[in-house]
ZAMARGU-4260 file (C-alpha; in steps of 0.2 Angstrom, whole numbers, plus 5000, padded with zeros to 4 digits):
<rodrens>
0) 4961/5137/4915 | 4978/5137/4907 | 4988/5130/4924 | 4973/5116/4924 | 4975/5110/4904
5) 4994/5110/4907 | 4992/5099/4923 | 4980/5087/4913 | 4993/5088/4898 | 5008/5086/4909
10) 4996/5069/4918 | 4994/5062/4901 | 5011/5063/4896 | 5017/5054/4911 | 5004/5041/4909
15) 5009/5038/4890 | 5028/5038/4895 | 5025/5025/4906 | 5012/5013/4898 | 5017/5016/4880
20) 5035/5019/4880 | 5038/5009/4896 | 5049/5023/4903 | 5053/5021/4921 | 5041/5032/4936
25) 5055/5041/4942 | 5060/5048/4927 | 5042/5052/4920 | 5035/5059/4936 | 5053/5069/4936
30) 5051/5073/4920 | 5033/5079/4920 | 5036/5092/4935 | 5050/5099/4926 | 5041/5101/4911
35) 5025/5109/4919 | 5034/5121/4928 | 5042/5126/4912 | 5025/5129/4902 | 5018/5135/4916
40) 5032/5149/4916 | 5039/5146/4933 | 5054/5156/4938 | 5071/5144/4938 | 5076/5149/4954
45) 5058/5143/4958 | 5058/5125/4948 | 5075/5122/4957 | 5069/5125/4975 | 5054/5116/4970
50) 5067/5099/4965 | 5074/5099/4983 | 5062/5103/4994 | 5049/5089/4986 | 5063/5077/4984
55) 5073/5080/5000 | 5058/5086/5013 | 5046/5069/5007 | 5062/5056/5008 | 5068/5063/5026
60) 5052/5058/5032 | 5046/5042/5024 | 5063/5036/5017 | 5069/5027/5031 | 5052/5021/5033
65) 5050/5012/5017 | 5069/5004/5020 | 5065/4999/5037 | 5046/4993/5033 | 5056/4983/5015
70) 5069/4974/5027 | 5056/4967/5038 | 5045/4959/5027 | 5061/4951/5014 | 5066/4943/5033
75) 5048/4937/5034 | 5047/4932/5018 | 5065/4921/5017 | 5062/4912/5036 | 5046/4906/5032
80) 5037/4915/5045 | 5028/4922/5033 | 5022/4905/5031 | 5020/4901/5049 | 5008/4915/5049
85) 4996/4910/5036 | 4995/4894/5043 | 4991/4899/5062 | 4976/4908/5054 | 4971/4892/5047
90) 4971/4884/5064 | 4961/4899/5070 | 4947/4899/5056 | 4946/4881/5050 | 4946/4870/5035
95) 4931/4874/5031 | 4933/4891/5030 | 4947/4891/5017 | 4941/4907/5007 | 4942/4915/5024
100) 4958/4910/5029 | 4968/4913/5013 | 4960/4932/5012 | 4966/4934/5032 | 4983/4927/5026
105) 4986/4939/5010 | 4979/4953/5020 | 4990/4953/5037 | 5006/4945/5025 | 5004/4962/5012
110) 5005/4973/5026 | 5024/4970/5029 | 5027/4962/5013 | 5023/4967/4994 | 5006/4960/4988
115) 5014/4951/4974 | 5027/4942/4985 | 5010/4938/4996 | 5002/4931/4982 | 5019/4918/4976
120) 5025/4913/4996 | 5006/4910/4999 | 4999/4901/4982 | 5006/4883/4986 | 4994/4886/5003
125) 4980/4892/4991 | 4983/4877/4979 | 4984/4862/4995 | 4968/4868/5003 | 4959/4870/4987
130) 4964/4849/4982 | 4962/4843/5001 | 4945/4852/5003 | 4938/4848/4982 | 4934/4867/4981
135) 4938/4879/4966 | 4957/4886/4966 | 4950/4901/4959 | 4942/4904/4975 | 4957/4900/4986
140) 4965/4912/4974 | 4955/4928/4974 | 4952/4928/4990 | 4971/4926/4994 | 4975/4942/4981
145) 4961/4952/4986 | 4966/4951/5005 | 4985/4957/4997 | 4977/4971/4988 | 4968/4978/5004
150) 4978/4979/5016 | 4993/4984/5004 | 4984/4998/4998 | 4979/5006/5015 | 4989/4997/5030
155) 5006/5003/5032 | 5019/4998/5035 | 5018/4993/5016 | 5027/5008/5008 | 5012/5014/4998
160) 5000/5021/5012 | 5021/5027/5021 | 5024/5038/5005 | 5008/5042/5003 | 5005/5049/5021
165) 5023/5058/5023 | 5016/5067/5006 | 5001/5073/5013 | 5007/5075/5031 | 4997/5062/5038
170) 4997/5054/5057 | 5005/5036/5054 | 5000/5032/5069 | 4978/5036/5066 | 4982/5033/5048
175) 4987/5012/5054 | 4970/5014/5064 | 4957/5018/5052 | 4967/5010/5041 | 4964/4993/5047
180) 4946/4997/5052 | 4943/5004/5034 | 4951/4988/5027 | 4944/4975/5037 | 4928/4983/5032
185) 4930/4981/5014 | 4936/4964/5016 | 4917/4959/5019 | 4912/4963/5002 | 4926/4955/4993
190) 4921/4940/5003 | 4902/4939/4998 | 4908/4941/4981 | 4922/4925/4981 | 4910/4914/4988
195) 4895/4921/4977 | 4904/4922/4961 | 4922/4918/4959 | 4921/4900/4968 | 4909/4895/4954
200) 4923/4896/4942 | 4929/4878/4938 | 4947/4878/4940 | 4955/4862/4949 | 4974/4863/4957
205) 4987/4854/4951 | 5003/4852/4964 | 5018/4852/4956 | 5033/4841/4963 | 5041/4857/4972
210) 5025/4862/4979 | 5021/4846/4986 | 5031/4848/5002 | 5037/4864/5012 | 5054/4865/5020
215) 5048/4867/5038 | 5062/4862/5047 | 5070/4878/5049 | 5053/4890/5049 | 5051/4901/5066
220) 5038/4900/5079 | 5021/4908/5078 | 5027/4921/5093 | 5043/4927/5083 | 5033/4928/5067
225) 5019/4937/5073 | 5032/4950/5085 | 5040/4962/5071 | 5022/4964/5062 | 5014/4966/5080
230) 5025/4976/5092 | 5029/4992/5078 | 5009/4993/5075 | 5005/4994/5094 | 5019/5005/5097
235) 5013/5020/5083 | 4997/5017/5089 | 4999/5019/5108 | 5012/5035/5104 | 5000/5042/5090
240) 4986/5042/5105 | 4999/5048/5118 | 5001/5063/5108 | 4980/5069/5106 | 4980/5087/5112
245) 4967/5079/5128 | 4982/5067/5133 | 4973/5052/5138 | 4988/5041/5144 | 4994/5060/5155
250) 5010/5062/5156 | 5028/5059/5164 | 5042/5051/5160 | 5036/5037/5154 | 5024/5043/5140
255) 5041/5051/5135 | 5048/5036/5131 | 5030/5029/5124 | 5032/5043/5110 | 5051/5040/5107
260) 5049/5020/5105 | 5032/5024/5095 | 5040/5037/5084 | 5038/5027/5066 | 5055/5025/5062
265) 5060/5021/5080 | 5046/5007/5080 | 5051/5000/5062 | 5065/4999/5070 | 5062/4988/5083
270) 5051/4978/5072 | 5068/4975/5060 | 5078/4968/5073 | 5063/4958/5080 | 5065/4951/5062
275) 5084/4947/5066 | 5077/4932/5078 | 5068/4925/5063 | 5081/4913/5057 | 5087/4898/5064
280) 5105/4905/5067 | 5109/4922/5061 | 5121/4924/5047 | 5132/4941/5047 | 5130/4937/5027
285) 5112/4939/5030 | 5116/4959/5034 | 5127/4960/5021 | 5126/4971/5005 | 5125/4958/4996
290) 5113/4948/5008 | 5095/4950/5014 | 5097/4967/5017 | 5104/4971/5003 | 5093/4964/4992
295) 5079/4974/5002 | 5088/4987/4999 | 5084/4985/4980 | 5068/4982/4980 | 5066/4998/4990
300) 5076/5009/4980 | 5062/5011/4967 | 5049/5015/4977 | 5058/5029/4987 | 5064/5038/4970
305) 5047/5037/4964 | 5039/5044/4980 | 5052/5057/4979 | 5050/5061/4962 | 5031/5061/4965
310) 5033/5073/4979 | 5043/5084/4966 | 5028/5087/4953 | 5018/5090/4970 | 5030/5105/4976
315) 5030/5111/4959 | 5010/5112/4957 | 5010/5119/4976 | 5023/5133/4968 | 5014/5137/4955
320) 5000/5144/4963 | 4987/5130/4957 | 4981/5130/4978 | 4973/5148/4976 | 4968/5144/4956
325) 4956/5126/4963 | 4950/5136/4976 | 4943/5148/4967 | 4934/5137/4953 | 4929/5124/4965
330) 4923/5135/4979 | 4904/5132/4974 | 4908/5110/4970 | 4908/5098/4983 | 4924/5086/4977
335) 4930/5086/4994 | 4935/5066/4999 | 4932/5061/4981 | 4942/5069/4971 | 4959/5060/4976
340) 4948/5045/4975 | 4943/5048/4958 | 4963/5054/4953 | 4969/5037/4959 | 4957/5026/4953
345) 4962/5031/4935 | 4980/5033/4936 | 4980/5015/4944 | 4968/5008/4929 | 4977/5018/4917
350) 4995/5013/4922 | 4993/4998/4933 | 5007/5001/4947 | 4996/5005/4966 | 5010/5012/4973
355) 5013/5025/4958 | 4994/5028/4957 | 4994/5033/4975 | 5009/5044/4975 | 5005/5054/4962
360) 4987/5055/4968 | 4993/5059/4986 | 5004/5070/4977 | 4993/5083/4967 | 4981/5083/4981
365) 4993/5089/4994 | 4992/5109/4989 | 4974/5108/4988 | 4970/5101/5003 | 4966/5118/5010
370) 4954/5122/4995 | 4943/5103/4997 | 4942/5106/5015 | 4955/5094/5018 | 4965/5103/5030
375) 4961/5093/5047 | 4973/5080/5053 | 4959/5068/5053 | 4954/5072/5034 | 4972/5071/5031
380) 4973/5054/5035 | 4957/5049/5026 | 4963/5058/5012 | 4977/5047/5011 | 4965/5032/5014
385) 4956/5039/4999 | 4970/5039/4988 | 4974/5019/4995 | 4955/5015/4990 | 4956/5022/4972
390) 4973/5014/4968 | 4965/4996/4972 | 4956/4995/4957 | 4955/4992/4942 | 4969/4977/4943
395) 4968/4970/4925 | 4982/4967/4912 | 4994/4982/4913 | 4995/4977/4932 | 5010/4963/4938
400) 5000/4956/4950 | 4986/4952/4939 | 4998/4941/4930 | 5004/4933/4944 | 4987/4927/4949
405) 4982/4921/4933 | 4999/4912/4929 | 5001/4905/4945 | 4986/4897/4945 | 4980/4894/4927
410) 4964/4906/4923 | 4960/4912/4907 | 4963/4931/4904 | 4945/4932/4904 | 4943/4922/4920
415) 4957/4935/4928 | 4947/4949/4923 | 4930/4941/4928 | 4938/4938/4947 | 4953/4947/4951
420) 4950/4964/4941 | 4930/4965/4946 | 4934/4960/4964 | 4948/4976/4966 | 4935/4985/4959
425) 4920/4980/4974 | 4932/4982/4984 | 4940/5000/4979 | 4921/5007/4979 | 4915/4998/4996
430) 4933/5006/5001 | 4929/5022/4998 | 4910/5023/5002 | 4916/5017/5021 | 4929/5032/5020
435) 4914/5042/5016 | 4905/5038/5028 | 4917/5040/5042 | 4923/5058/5034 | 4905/5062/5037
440) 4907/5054/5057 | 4924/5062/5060 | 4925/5077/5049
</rodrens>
């Protein structure tokens, strides 16, 4: 009982660190697993292996990732292809189907790119449609962020479900595949509800003189723009089904090289320099430290030490002997699936980040997978799903991309709350009743 009051102690000083005090993930979640493995009387030699076998073992596998999966979606985002993107789906589903199209769009732009840049490349798109066609731009709107959310809470590449499945040691690979089934699925219920509810808000779109024509002249084709999303996905997906134990593509040579080119990182790869051919002409200044890259470079900084500082306080519960402990009380309860669910859910409610809630989620649950039953490499990857399903929700005012919704497009705080925040919740629950259902199928 005393290892489980200090984890809940050490949870809610994290939690205040960063909400009241603002102090940065890395340094709270840093903080806090030093601290618990103090109190919880830890030898030092002990704490210190704990340090760089968390921080060094979870960024050797998902580090590069998170650069790689960064640098392809800032190439997106700057060419326009991102762009180019949403408006092929618009061809594909119609004018009329505008709540449709702009979900589609946030959905396959926040796989490679972060949900808030999603939701500000695609608004003036949200905002046209919503004037041409006289509907609400609330609807265009939500339906644009929820579609964000979705896919960037459990479709990598987006670093969230990377750091998330290198902590728990899930497939990348079968994690992409139910993934995007899991996602697609809960896109249905998000749907009902923006046409049901949120398009009855009355909020009319006002262009602005910026907004009222796109620089196309340099944007990329369709092909190129779709390639360094497409090609990556397919490769981890073929390798990841190359390498079941049954080896259903046999074997040789070329399943070799199947496994070597679908091997994440290799894959990522590719997908970056698929991204190379994005721009009209190639700038070496474009790969410079203080170009494209680089400035990929910063916004992945942040997330890797805070997925290595989450991976710390994980090591450090797994030390301290909190596995055998959950075990033991919770042999008779049935959390199983749930219960990274439920950790998520309010970590992300309480704190607001999605990629922080599902860190530290992925991160406590990783020594008790063994004790929930966990264990399998299918339930590993649902596990991580279930950690991606609970940090959808609840989006309200502690969370930046609620104020980017609401800003961009002019709703009230209560209007945000009524659409945005009680769409992540439908969708977070119908998230993780689907996950349910297929732990029940595949477990």
């Amino acid at each position: 009982m005393l290892i489980l009051f200090l984890i809940l102690l050490v949870l809610a000083l994290i939690l205040v660190a960063i909400v009241k005090f603002e102090i940065h993930p890395f340094l709270a979640l840093l903080g806090g697993a030093l601290l618990f493995g103090l109190l919880a009387g830890m030898d030092s030699e002990l704490i210190l292996q704990s340090i760089s076998d968390g921080f060094g073992g979870v960024l050797g596998s998902v580090g590069l990732l998170i650069i790689l999966g960064v640098i392809l979606g800032t190439f997106l985002e700057k060419t326009g292809g991102a762009i180019v993107i949403a408006e092929r789906i618009l061809n594909w589903t119609g004018k009329k189907a505008i709540n449709l199209t702009m979900m589609l769009g946030g959905y396959i732009l926040s796989i490679p790119v972060f949900g808030d840049s999603t939701i500000i490349m695609m608004n003036p798109i949200a905002k046209s449609l919503a004037l041409k066609t006289s509907r609400s731009y609330a609807g265009t709107m939500i339906a644009l962020s929820l579609g964000a959310m979705c896919s960037h809470s459990l479709v990598p590449p987006t670093p969230g479900p990377i750091a998330t499945a290198g902590i728990l040691g899930a497939d990348l690979g079968q994690l992409i595949f139910l993934g995007i089934i899991v996602s697609l699925l809960t896109l249905i219920p998000g749907y009902i509800f923006v046409n049901v509810s949120v398009s009855k808000i009355p909020l009319i779109a006002k262009l602005s003189t910026s907004e009222e024509k796109l620089n196309r002249v340099e944007f990329p084709s369709a092909l190129k723009s779709f390639l360094p999303i497409i090609i990556p996905l397919m490769l981890i997906i073929l390798a990841s089904i190359a390498n079941y134990p049954s080896q259903p593509l046999g074997t040789g040579k070329w399943i070799k090289a199947l496994e070597f080119l679908g091997a994440p990182v290799i894959a990522l790869f590719i997908g970056v320099l698929l991204s190379f051919t994005l721009p009209k002409k190639l700038d070496k200044k474009m790969l410079s430290a203080t170009g494209w890259v680089g400035e990929a470079l910063l916004i992945a900084a942040p997330v890797i030490f805070i997925t290595g500082a989450g991976a710390v306080f994980g090591k450090m519960l797994q030390n301290s002997g909190i596995g055998a402990l959950v075990s033991e009380g919770m042999k008779d309860a049935n959390w199983g699936i749930f219960l990274p669910f439920v950790i998520a859910f309010a970590l992300k409610t309480a704190q607001g980040s999605t990629t922080v809630a599902m860190i530290t989620a992925a991160s406590i649950i990783a020594p008790l997978l063994g004790p929930l039953g966990l264990e399998s490499e299918t339930m590993k990857v649902l596990t991580a799903l279930s950690c991606g399903a609970g940090a959808m929700a609840i989006s309200h005012a502690n969370d930046s991309g609620f104020w980017v919704v609401t800003q961009l497009s002019g709703m009230s705080i209560k209007q945000g709350n009524q659409s945005h925040s009680l769409g992540t919740l439908i969708m977070s629950t119908a998230a993780m009743l689907i996950i349910y259902v297929l732990s029940l199928i595949l477990g």
